[in-house]
C-alpha positions as a LaTeX table, in Angstrom:
\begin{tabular}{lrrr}
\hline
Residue & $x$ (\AA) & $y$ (\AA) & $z$ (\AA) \\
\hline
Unk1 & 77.12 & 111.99 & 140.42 \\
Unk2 & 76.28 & 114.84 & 138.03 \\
Unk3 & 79.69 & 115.29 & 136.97 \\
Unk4 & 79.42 & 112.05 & 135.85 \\
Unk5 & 76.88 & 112.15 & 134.43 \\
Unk6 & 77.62 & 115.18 & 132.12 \\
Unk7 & 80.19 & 113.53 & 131.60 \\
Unk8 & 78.48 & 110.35 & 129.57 \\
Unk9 & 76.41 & 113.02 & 127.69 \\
Unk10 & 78.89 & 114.83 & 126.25 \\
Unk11 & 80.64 & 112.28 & 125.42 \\
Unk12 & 77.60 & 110.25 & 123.58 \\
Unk13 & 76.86 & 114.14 & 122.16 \\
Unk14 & 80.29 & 113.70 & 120.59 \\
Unk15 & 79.52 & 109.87 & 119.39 \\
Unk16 & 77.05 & 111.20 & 117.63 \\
Unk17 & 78.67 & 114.11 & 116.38 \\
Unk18 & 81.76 & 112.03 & 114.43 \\
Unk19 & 79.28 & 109.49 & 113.06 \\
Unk20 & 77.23 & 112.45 & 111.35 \\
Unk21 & 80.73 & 113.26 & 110.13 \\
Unk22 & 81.64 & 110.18 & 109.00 \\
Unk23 & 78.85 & 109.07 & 107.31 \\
Unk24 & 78.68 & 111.99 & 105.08 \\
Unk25 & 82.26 & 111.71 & 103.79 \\
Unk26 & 81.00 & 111.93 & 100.53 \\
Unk27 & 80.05 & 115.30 & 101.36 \\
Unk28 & 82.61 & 117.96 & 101.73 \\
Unk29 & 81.73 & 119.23 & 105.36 \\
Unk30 & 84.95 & 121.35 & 105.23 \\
Unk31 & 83.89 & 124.76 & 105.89 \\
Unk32 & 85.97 & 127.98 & 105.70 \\
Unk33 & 85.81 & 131.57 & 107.02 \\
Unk34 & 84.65 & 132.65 & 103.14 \\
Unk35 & 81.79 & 130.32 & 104.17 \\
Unk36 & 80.52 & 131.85 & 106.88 \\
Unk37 & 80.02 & 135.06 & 105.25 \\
Unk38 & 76.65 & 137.03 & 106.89 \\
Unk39 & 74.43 & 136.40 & 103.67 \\
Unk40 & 74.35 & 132.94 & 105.07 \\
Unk41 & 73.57 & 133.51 & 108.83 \\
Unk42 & 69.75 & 134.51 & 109.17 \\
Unk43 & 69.96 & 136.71 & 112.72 \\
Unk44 & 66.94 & 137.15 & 115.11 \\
Unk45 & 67.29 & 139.43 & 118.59 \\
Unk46 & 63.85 & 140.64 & 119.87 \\
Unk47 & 63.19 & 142.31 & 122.87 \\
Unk48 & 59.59 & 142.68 & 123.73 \\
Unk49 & 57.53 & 144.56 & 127.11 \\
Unk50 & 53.70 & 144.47 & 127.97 \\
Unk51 & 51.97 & 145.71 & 130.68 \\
Unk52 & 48.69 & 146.13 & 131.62 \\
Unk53 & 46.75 & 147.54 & 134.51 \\
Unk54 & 43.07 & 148.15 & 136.14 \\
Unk55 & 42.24 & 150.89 & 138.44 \\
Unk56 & 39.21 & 151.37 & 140.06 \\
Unk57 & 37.93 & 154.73 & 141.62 \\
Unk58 & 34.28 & 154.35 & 143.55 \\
Unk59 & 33.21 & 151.63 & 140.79 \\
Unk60 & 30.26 & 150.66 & 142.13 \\
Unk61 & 30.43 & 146.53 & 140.22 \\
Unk62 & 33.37 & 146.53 & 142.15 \\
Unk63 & 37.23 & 145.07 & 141.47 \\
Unk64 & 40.85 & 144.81 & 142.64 \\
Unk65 & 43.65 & 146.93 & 141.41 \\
Unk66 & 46.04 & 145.15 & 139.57 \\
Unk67 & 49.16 & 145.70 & 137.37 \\
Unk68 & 51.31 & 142.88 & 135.17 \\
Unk69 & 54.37 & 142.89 & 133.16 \\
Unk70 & 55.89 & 140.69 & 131.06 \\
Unk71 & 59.07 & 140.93 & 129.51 \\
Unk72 & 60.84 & 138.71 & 126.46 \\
Unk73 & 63.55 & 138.49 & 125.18 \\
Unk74 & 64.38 & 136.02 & 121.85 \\
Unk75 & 67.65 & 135.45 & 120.02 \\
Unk76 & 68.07 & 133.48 & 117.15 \\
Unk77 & 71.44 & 132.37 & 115.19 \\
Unk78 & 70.75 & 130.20 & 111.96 \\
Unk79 & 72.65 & 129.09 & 109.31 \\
Unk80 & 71.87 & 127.23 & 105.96 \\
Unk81 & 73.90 & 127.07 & 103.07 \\
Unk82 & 74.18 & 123.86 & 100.21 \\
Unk83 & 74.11 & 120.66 & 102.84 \\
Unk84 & 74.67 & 122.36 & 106.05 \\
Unk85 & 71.85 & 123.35 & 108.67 \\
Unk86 & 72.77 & 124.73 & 112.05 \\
Unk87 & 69.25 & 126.38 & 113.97 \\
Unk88 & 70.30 & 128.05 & 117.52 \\
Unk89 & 67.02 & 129.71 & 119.17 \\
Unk90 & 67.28 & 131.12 & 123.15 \\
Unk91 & 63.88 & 132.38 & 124.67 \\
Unk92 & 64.00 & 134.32 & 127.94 \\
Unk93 & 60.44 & 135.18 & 129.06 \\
Unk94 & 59.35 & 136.69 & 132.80 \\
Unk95 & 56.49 & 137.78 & 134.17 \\
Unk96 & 54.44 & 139.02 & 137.08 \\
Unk97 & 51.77 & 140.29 & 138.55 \\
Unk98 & 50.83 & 142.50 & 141.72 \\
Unk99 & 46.67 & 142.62 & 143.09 \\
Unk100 & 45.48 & 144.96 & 145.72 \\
Unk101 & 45.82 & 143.12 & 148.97 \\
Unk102 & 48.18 & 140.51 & 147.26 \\
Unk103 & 52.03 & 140.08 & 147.41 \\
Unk104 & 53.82 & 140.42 & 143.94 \\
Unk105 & 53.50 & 136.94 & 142.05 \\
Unk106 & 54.95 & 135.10 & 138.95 \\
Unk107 & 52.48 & 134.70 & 136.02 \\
Unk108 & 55.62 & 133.56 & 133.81 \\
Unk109 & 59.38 & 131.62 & 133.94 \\
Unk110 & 61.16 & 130.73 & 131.19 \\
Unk111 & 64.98 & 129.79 & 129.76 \\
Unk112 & 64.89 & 127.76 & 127.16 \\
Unk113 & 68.03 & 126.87 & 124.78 \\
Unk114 & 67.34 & 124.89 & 121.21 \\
Unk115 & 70.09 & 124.03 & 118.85 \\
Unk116 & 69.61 & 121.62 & 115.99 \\
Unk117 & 72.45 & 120.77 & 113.19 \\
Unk118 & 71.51 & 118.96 & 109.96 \\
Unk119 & 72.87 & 118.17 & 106.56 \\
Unk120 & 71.38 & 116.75 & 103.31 \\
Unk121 & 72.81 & 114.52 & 100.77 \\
Unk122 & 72.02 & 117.18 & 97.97 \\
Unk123 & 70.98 & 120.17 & 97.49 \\
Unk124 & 67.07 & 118.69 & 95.91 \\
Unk125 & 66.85 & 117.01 & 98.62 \\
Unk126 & 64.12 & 118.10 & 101.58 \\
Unk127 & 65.32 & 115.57 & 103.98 \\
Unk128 & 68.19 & 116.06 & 106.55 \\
Unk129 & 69.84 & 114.01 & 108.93 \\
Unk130 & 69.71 & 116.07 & 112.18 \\
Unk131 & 71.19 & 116.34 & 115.51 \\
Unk132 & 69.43 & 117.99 & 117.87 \\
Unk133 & 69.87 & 119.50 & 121.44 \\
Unk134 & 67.54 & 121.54 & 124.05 \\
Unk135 & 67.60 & 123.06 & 127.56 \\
Unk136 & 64.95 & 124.63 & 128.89 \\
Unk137 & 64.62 & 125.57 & 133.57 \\
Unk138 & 63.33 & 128.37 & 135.19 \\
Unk139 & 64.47 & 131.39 & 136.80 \\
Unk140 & 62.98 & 131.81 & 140.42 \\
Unk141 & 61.17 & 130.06 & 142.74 \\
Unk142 & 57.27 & 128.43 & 141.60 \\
Unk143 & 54.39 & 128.66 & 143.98 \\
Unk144 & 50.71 & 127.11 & 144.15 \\
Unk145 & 48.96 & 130.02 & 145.10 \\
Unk146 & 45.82 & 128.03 & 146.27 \\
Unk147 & 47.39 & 126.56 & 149.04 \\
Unk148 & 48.39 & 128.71 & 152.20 \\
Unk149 & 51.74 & 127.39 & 152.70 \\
Unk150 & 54.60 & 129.02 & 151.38 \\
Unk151 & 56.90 & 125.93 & 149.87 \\
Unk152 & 58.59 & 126.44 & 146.83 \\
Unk153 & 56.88 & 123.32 & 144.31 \\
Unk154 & 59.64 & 124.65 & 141.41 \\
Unk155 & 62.81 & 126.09 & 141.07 \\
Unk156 & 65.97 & 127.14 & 139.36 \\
Unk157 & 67.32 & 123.92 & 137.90 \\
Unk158 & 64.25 & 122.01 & 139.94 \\
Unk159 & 63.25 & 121.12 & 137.29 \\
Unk160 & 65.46 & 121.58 & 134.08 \\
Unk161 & 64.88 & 119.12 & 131.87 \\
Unk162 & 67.62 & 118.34 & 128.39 \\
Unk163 & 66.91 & 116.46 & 125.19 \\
Unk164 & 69.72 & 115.47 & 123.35 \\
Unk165 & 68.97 & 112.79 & 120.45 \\
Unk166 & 69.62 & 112.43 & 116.63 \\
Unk167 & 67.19 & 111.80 & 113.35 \\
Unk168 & 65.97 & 113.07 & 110.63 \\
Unk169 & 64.46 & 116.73 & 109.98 \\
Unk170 & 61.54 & 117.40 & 107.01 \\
Unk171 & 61.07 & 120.54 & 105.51 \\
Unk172 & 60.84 & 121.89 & 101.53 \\
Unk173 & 61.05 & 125.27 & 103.55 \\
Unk174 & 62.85 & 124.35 & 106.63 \\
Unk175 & 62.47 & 127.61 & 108.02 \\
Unk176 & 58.65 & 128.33 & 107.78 \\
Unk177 & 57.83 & 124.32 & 108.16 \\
Unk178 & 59.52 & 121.39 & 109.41 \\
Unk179 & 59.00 & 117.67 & 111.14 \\
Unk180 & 61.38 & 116.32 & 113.02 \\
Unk181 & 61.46 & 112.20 & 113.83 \\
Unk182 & 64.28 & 111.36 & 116.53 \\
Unk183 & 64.00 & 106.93 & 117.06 \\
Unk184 & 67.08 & 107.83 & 119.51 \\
Unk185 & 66.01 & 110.82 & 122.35 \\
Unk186 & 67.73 & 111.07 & 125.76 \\
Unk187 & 65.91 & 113.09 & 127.80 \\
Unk188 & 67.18 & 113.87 & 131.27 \\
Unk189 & 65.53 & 115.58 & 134.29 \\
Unk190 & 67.50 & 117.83 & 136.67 \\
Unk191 & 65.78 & 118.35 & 140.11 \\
Unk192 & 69.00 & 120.06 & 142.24 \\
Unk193 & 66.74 & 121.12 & 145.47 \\
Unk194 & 67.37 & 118.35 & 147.76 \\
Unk195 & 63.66 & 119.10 & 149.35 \\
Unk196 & 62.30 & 118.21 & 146.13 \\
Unk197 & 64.48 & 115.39 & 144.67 \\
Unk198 & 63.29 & 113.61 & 148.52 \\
Unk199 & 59.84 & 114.32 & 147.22 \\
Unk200 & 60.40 & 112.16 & 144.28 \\
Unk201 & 59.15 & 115.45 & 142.54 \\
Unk202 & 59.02 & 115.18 & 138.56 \\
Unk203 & 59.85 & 112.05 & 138.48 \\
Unk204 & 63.06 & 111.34 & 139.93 \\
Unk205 & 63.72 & 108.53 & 142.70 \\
Unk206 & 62.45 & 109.77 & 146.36 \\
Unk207 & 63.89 & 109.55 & 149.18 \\
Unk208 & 63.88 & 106.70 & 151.54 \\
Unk209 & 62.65 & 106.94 & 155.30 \\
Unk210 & 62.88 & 104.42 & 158.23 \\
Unk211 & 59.83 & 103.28 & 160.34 \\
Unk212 & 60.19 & 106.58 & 162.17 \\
Unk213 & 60.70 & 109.00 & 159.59 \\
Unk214 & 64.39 & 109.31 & 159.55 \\
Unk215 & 65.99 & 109.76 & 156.36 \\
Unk216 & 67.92 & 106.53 & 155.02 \\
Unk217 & 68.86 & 107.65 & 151.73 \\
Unk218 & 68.72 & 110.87 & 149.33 \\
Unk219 & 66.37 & 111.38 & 146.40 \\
Unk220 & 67.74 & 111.17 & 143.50 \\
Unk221 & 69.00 & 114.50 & 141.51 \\
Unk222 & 68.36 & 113.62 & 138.26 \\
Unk223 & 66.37 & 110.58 & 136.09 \\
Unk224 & 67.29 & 109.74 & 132.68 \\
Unk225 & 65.58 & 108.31 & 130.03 \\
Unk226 & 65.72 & 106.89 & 126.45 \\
Unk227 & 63.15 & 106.94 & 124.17 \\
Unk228 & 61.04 & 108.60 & 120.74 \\
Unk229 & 60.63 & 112.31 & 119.60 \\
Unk230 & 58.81 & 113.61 & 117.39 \\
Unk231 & 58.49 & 117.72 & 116.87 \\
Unk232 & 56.63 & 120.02 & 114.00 \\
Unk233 & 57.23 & 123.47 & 113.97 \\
Unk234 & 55.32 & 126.18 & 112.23 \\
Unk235 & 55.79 & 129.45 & 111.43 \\
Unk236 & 54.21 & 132.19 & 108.39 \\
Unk237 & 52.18 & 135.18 & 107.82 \\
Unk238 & 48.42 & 134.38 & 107.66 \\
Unk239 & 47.75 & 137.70 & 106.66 \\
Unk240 & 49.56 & 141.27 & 106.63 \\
Unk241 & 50.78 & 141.53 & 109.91 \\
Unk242 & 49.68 & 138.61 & 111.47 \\
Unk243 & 52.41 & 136.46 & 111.83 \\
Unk244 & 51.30 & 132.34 & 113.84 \\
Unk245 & 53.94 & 130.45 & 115.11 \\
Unk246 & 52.99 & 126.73 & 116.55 \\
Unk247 & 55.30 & 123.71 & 117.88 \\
Unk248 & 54.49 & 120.73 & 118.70 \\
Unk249 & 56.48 & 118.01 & 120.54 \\
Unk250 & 55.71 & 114.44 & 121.71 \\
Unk251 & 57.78 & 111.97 & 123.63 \\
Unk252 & 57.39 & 108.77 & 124.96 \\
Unk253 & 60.08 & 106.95 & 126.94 \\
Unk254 & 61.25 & 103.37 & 125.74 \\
Unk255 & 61.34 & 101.84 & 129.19 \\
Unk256 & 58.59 & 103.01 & 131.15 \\
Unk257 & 55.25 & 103.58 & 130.43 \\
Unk258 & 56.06 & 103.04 & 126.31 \\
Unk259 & 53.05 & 104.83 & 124.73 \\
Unk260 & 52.68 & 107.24 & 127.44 \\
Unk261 & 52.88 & 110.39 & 125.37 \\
Unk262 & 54.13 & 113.98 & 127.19 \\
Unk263 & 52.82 & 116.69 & 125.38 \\
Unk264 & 54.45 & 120.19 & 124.45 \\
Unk265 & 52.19 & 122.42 & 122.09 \\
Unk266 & 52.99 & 126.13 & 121.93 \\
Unk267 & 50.16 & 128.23 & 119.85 \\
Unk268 & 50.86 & 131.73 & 119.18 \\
Unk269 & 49.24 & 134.68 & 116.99 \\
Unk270 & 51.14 & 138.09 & 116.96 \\
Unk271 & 49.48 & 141.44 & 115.48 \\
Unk272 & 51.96 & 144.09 & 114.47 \\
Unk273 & 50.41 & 147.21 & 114.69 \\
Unk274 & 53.50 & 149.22 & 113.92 \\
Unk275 & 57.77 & 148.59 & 113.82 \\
Unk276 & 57.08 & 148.99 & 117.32 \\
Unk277 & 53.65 & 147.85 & 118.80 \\
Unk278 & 52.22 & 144.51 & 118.47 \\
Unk279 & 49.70 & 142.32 & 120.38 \\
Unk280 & 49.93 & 138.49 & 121.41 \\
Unk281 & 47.28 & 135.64 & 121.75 \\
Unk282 & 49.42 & 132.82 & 122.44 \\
Unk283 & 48.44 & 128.94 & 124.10 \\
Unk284 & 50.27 & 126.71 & 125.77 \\
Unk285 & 49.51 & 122.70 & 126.55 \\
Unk286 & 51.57 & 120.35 & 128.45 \\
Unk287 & 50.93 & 116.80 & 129.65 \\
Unk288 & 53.84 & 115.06 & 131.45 \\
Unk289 & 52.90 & 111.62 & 133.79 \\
Unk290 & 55.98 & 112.44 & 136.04 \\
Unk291 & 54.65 & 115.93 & 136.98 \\
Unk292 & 51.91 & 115.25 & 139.92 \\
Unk293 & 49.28 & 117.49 & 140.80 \\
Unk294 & 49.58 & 118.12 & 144.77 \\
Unk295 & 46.07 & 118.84 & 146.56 \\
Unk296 & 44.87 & 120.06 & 150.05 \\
Unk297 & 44.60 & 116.82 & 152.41 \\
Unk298 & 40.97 & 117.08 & 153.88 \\
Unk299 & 41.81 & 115.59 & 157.19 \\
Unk300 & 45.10 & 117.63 & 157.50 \\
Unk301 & 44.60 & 121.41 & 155.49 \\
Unk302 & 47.85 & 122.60 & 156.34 \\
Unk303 & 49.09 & 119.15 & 154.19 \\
Unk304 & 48.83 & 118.15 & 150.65 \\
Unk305 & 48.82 & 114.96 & 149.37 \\
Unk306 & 49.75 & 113.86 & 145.16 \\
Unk307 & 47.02 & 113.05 & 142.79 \\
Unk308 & 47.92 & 112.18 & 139.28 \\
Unk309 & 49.23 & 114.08 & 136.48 \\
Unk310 & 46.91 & 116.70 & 134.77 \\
Unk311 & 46.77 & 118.54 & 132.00 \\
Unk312 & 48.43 & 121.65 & 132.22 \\
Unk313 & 47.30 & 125.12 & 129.71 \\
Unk314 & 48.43 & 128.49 & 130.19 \\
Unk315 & 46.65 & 131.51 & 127.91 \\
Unk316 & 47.97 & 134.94 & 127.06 \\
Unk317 & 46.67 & 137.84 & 125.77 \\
Unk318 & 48.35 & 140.92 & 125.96 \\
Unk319 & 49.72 & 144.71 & 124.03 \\
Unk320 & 52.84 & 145.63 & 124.26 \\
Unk321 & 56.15 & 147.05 & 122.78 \\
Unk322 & 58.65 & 144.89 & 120.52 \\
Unk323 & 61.78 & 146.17 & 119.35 \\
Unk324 & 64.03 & 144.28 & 117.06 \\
Unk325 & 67.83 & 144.92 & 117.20 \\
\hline
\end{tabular}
C-alpha cells in the first residue's frame, strides 16, 4: 500500500517535472558543469548548542533543579543564476530537558526537508513558475506529560507529513522575501504506528471494531489530500546583528472541509553577540483540524477521550553557541 503509493507520487513529481520543461522550451534549460561553478551556489551549514540550567542551594522562595539543551543543526544548498532557481533547506533541531524528581523529557523534535525549483521567463522578471517539495517527521517518541500514562501520542514517521505541489513563486529579492501561491498541493500524512493509525490519529481512517471490540479492519497508514497553498517567507537584518526570520504557510484541502485553513507560522529573532555566541526568541503557531486534543475522561482517569483541534504555540528563548562551517 505505501509502495504504491510512492509510487503515484513520484511519478506525478515527474509529470510535473517534464511539463515545467516543456513549457519553457523557449528557454534554454540546458545547463553545463561551467554552470554550476560555486559563485552561483549560495551554501548555508550551521550548527548551533544552548543550554541552560538553575540550581538552588537553601533558597528559601524555593525551586527545582533543572538543566535543558537544545541542539540545531541547518544546511542550506541554493542556487540562482539567469532563469534557474533551485532552494534546498534541511533543519535538524532536538531538545530536552531534565527537573529534579523528573525523568529526562523532550522540549523539541524536528526533521524537516524543503526543496523548491523555479524558473522565470526573463531575467526582469520577479515572477517564477515553481515546483515545490517538503518533508518534515520527528525523531523519537512524543508524550503528554499531563497525563499519567505512558503511551507514545507521536512518533518517528507517526506523523510525517509531505507536500508536493507546483505554482508560482514572488520575490524582487527571492532570497530575503518571497510568496509562494500553489492552486495544485498534495499533501499526504504518514502515520506508520499501527496503534495510532487504529486511533484514526491525525487524521487518517481508524480502525474498525465488532460489537465486542475485536478488530475487523486496520487503520489506515496514510491519508492524502489535494488542495491550496499558499507560503511567505521572510528573512533580513532589522538592525546590526539582529537578524528575523518568519514563514508563514496556509493550506486548505479541496475536498474536505474547503476553507478550513491549517496554520504554520514560524517567528524568529536571533542576536549575534559574537562569530560565536548568539541568543534566540523564536514563536511557533500551528492549527491543523485533523490533530485532536486528547483529555483525561472524568469518569475513567486512567482514560482519555478526543476533544477538538486546538491551537497549538510553542516559545523559545534561549543563549547559546553557533558555529558556521
Amino acid at each position: 500500500m505505501m509502495a504504491k503509493n510512492f509510487k503515484y507520487q513520484l511519478s506525478i513529481a515527474t509529470t510535473f517535472l517534464c511539463t515545467f520543461l516543456l513549457s519553457a522550451q523557449n528557454i534554454d534549460l540546458t545547463l553545463y558543469p561551467e554552470d554550476f561553478v560555486k559563485s552561483h551556489w549560495k551554501e548555508v551549514n550551521t550548527a548551533s548548542l544552548d543550554i541552560s540550567e538553575v540550581a538552588f542551594v537553601n533558597w528559601n522562595s524555593g525551586g527545582s533543579n533543572s538543566i535543558s539543551g537544545l541542539l540545531g543543526l541547518e544546511v542550506q544548498r541554493n542556487y540562482r543564476k539567469d532563469h534557474l532557481l533551485w532552494e534546498n533547506r534541511g533543519i535538524i533541531r532536538y531538545g530536552v530537558n531534565k527537573q529534579q524528581n523528573q525523568n529526562l523529557r523532550k522540549t523539541d523534535d524536528i526533521l524537516e526537508l524543503k526543496s523548491r525549483f523555479g524558473f522565470r521567463t526573463d531575467t526582469e522578471s520577479n515572477w517564477y513558475y515553481s515546483a515545490n517539495f517538503s518533508f518534515a517527521t520527528q525523531f523519537t517518541n512524543g508524550y503528554n506529560y499531563s497525563n499519567s500514562n505512558d503511551k507514545p501520542i507521536s512518533q518517528f514517521m507517526a506523523p510525517a507529513y509531505m507536500f508536493l505541489g507546483v505554482g508560482t513563486v514572488y520575490g524582487e529579492h527571492v532570497e530575503e522575501f518571497s510568496a509562494y501561491m500553489s492552486p495544485l498541493t498534495l499533501k499526504s500524512t504518514f502515520v506508520l504506528d499501527q496503534d495510532l493509525a487504529d486511533a484514526g490519529s491525525f487524521g487518517v481512517t481508524p480502525a474498525t471494531y465488532d460489537v465486542l471490540g475485536n478488530k475487523l479492519t486496520d487503520g489506515e497508514n496514510s491519508r492524502q489530500e489535494v488542495g491550496i497553498l499558499l507560503t511567505s517567507a521572510y528573512e533580513n537584518v532589522l538592525m546590526e546583528n539582529v537578524l528575523v526570520r518568519t514563514n508563514v504557510s496556509l493550506y486548505t484541502d479541496y475536498l474536505n472541509d474547503f476553507g478550513n485553513v491549517d496554520i504554520d507560522w514560524e517567528l524568529n529573532l536571533k542576536f549575534k553577540v559574537n562569530e560565536y555566541i548568539r541568543a534566540t526568541m523564536g514563536s511557533h503557531l500551528k492549527y491543523d483540524n485533523d490533530v485532536k486534543t486528547q483529555i483525561k475522561d472524568e469518569d475513567m482517569p486512567e482514560e482519555t477521550v478526543e476533544k477538538g483541534a486546538k491551537v497549538q504555540w510553542k516559545q523559545l528563548l534561549g543563549v547559546g553557541v553557533s558555529v558556521d562551517f
